[in-house]
N, CA, C and O atoms as CSV, one atom per row, in Angstrom:
chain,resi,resn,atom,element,x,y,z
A,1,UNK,N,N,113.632,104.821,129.003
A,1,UNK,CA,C,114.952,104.565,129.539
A,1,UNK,C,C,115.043,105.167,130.951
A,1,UNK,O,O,114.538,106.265,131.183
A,2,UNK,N,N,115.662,104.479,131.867
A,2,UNK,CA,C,115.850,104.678,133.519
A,2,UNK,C,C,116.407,105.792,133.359
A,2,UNK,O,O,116.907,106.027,132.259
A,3,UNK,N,N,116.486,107.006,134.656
A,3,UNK,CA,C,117.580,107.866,134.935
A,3,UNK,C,C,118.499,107.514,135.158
A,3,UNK,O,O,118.568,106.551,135.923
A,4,UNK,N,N,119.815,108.150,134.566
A,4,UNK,CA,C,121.581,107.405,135.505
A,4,UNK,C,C,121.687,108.602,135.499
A,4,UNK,O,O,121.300,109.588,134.873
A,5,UNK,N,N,122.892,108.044,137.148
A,5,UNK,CA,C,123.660,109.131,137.334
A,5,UNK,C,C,124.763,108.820,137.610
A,5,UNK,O,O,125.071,107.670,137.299
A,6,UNK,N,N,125.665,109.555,138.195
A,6,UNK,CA,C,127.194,109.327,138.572
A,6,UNK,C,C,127.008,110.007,139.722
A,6,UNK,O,O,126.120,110.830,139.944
A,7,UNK,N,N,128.241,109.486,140.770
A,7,UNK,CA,C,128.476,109.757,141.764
A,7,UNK,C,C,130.011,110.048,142.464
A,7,UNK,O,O,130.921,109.267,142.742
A,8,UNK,N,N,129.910,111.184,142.586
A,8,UNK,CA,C,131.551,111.315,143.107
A,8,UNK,C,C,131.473,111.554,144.908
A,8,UNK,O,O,130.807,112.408,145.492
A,9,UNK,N,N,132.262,110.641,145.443
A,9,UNK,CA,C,132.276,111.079,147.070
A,9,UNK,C,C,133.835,111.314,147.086
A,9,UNK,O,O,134.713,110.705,146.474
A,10,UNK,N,N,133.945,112.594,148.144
A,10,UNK,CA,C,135.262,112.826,148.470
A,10,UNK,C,C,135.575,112.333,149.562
A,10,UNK,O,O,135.113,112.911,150.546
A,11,UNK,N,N,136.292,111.337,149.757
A,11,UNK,CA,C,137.008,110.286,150.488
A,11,UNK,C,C,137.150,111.354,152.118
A,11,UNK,O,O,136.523,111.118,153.151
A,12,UNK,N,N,138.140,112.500,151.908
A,12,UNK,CA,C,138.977,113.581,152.399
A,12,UNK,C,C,137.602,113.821,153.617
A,12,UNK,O,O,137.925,113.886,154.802
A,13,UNK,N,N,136.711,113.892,153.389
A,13,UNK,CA,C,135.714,114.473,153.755
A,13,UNK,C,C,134.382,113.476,155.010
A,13,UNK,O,O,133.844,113.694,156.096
A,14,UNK,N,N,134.402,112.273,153.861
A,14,UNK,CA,C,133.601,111.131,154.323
A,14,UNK,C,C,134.055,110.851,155.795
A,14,UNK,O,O,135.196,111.000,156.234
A,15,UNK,N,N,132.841,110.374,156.542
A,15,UNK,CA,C,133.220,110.075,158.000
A,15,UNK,C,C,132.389,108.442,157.957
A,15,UNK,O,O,132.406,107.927,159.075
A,16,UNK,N,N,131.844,107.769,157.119
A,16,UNK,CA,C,131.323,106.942,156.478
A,16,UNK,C,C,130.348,106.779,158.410
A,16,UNK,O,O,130.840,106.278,159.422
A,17,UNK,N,N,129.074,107.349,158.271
A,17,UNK,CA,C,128.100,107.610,158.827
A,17,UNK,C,C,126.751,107.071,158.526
A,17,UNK,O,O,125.723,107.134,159.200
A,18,UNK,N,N,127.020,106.418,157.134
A,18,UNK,CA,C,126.005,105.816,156.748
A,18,UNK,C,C,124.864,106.424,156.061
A,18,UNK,O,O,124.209,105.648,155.365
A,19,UNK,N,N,124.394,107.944,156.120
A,19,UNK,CA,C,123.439,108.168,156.344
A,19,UNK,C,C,123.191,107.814,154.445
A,19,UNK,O,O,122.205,107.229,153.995
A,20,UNK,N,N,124.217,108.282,153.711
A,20,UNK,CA,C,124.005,108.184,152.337
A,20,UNK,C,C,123.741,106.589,151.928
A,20,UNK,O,O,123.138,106.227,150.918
A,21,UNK,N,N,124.112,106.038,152.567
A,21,UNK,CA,C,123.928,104.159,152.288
A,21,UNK,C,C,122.472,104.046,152.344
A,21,UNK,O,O,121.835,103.597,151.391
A,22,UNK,N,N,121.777,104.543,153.720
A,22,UNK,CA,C,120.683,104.491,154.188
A,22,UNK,C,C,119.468,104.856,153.340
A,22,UNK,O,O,118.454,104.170,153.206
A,23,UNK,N,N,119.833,106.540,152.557
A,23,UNK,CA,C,118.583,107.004,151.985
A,23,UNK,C,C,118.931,106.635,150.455
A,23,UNK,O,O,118.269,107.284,149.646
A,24,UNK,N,N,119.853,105.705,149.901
A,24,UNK,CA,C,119.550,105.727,148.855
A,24,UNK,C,C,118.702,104.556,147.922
A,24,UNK,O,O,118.906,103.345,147.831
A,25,UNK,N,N,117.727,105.372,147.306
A,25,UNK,CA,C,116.688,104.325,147.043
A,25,UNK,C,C,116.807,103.395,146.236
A,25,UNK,O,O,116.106,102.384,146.260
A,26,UNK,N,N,118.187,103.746,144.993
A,26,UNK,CA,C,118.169,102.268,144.494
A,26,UNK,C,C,119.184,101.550,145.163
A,26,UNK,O,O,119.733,100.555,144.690
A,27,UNK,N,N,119.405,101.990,146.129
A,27,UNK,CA,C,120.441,100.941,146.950
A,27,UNK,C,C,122.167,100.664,146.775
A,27,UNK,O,O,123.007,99.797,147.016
A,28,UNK,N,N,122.059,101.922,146.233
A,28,UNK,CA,C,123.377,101.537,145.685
A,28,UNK,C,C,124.791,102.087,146.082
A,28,UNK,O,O,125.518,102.492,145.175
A,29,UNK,N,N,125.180,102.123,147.242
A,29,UNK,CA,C,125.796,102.834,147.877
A,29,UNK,C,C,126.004,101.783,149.007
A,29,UNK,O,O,125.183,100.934,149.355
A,30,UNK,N,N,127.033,101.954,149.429
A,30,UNK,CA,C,127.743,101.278,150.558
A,30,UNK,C,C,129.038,101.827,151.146
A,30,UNK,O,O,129.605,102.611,150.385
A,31,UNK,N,N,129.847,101.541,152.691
A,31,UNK,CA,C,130.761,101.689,152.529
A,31,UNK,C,C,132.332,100.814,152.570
A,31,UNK,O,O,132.619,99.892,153.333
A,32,UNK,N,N,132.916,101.226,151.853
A,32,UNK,CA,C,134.406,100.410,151.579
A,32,UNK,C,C,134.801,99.362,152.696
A,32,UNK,O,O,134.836,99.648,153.893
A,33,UNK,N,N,135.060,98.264,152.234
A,33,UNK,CA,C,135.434,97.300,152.947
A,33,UNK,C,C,137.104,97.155,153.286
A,33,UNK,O,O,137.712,96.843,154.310
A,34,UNK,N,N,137.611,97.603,151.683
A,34,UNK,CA,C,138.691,97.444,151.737
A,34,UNK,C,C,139.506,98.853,152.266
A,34,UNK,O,O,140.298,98.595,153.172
A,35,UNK,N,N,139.473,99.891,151.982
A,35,UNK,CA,C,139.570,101.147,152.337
A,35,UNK,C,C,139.487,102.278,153.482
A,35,UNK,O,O,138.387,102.572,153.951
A,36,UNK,N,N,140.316,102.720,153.792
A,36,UNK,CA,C,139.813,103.440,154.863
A,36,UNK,C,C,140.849,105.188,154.528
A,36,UNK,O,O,141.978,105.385,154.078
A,37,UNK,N,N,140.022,105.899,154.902
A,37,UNK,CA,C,140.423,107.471,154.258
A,37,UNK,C,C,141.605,107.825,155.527
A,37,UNK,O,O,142.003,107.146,156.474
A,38,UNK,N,N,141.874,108.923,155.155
A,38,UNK,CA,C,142.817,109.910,156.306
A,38,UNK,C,C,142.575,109.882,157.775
A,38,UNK,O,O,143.314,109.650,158.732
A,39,UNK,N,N,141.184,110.222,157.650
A,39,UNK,CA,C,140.760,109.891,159.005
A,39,UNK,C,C,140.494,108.840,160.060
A,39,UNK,O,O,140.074,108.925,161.214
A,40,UNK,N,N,140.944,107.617,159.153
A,40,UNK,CA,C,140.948,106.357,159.687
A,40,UNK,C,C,138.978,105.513,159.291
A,40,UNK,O,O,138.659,104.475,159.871
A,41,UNK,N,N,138.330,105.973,158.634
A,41,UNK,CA,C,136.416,105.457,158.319
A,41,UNK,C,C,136.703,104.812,157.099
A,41,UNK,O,O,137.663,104.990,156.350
A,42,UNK,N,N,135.812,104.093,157.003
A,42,UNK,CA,C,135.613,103.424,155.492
A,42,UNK,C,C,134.550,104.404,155.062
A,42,UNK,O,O,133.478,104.582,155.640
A,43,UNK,N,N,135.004,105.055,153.909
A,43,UNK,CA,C,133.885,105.768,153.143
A,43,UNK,C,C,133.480,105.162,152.515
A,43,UNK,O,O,133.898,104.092,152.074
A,44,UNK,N,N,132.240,105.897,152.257
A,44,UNK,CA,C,130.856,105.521,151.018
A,44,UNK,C,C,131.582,105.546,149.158
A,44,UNK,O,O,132.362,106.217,148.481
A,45,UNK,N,N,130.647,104.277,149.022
A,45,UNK,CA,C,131.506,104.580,147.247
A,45,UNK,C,C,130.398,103.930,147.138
A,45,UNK,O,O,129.681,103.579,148.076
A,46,UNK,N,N,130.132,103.661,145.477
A,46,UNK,CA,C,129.416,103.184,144.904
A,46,UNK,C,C,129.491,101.750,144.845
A,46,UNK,O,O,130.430,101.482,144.097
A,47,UNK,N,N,128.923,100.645,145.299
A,47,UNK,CA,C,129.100,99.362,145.107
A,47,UNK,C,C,127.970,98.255,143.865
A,47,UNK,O,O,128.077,97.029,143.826
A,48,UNK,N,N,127.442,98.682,143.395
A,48,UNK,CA,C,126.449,98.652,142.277
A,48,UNK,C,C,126.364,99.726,141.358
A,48,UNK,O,O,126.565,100.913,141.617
A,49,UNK,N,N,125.986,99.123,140.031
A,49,UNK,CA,C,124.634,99.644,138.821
A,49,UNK,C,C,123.727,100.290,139.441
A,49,UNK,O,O,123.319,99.947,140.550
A,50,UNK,N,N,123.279,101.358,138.765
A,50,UNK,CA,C,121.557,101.713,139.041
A,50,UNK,C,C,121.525,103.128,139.434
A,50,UNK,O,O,120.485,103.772,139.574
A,51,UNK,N,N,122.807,103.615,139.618
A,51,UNK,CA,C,122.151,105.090,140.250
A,51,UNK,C,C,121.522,105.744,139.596
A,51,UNK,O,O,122.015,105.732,138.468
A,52,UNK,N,N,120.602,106.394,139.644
A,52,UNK,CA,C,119.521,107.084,139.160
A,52,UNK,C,C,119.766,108.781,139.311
A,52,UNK,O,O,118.965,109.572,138.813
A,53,UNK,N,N,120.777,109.151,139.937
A,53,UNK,CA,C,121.305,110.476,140.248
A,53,UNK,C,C,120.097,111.620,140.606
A,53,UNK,O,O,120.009,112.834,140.420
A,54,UNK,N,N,119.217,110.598,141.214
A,54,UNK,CA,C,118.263,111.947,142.437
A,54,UNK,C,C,118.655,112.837,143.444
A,54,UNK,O,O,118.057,113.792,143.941
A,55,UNK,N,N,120.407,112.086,143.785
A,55,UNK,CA,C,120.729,113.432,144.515
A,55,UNK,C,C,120.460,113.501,146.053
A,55,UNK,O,O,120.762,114.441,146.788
A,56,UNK,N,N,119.805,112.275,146.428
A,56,UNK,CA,C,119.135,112.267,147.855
A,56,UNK,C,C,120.112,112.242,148.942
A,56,UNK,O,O,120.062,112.810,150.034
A,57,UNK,N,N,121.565,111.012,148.140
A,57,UNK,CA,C,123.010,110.916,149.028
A,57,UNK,C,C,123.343,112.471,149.208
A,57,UNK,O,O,123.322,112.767,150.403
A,58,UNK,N,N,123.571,113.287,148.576
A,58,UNK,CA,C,123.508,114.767,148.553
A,58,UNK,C,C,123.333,115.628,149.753
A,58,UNK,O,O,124.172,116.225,150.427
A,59,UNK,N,N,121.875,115.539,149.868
A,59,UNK,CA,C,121.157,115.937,150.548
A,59,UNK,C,C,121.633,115.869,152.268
A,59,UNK,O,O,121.882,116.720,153.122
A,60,UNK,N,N,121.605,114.541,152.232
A,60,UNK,CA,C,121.497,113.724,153.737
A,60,UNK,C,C,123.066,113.500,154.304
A,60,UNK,O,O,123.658,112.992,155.256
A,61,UNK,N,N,123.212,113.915,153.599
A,61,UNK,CA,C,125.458,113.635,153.511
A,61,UNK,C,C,125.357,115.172,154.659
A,61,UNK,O,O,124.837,116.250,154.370
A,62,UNK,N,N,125.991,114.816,155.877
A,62,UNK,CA,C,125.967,116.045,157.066
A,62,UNK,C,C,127.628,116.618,156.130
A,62,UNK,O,O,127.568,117.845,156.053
A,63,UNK,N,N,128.616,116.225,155.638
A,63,UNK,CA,C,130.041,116.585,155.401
A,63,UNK,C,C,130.125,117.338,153.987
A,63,UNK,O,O,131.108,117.850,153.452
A,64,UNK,N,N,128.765,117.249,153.532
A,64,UNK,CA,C,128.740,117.638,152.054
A,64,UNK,C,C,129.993,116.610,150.797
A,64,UNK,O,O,130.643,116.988,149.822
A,65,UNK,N,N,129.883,115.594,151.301
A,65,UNK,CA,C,131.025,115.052,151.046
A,65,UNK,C,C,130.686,114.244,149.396
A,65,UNK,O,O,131.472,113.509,148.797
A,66,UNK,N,N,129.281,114.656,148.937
A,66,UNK,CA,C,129.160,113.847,147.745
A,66,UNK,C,C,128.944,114.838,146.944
A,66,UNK,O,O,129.016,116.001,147.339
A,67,UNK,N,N,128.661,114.525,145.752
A,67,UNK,CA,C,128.526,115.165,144.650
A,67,UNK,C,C,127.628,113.986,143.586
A,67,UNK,O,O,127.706,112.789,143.863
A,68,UNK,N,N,126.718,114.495,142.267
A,68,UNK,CA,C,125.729,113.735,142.033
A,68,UNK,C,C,125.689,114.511,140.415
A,68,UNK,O,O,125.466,115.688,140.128
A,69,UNK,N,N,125.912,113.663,139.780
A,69,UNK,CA,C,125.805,114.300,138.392
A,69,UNK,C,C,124.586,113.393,137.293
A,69,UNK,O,O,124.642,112.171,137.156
A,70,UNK,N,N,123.706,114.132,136.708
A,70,UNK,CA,C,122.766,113.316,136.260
A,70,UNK,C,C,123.062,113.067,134.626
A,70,UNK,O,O,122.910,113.932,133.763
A,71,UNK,N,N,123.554,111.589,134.378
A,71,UNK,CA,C,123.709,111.732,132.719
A,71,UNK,C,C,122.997,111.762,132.002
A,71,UNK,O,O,122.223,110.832,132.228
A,72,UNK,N,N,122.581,112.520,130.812
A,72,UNK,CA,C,121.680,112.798,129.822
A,72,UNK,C,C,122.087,112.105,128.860
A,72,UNK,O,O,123.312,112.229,128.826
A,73,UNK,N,N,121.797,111.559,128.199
A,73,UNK,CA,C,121.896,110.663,126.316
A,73,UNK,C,C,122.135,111.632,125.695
A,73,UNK,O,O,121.904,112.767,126.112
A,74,UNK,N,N,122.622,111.375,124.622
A,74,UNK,CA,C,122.560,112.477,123.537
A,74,UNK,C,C,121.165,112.666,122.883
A,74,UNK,O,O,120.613,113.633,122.359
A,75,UNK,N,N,120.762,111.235,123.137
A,75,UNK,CA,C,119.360,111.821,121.952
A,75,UNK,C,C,118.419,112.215,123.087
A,75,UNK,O,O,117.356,112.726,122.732
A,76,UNK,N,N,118.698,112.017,124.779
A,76,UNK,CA,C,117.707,113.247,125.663
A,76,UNK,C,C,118.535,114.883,125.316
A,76,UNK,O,O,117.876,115.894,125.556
A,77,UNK,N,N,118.908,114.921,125.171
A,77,UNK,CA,C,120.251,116.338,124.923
A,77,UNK,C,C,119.120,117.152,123.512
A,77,UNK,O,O,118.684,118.302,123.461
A,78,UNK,N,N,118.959,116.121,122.637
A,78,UNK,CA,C,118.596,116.929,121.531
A,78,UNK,C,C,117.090,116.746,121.287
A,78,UNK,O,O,116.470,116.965,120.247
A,79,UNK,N,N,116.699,116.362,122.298
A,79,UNK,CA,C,114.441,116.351,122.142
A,79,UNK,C,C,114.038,117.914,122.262
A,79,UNK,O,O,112.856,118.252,122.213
């Protein structure tokens, strides 16, 4: 079974810079078309299936503006 993950970006924060669109490898990240934050940017959200929660948007995010949670199964929980 694939890795998933979840992804939380804080809007408040996002300057939608791209860089998280850019490094993420299953591609799944984009930013808002319809939306635009406080600061006037379309932030990054999730626009697809597939995250794999490696954490790389994380990384490369200059605003610290994401967050990356990796879901475990229950039956990975209890091996």
């Amino acid at each position: 079974m694939p890795a998933k993950g979840r992804v939380e970006i804080n809007e408040k924060y996002c300057k939608g810079c791209e860089l998280c669109v850019e490094a993420c490898p299953p591609g799944v990240l984009g930013l808002s078309k319809q939306r635009l934050n406080a600061k006037g940017y379309h932030p990054a959200e999730l626009i697809a299936a597939g995250c794999t929660g490696c954490g790389v948007c994380t990384v490369v995010c200059p605003e610290a503006a994401i967050e990356v949670f990796r879901v475990v199964s229950a039956r990975a929980a209890t091996a």
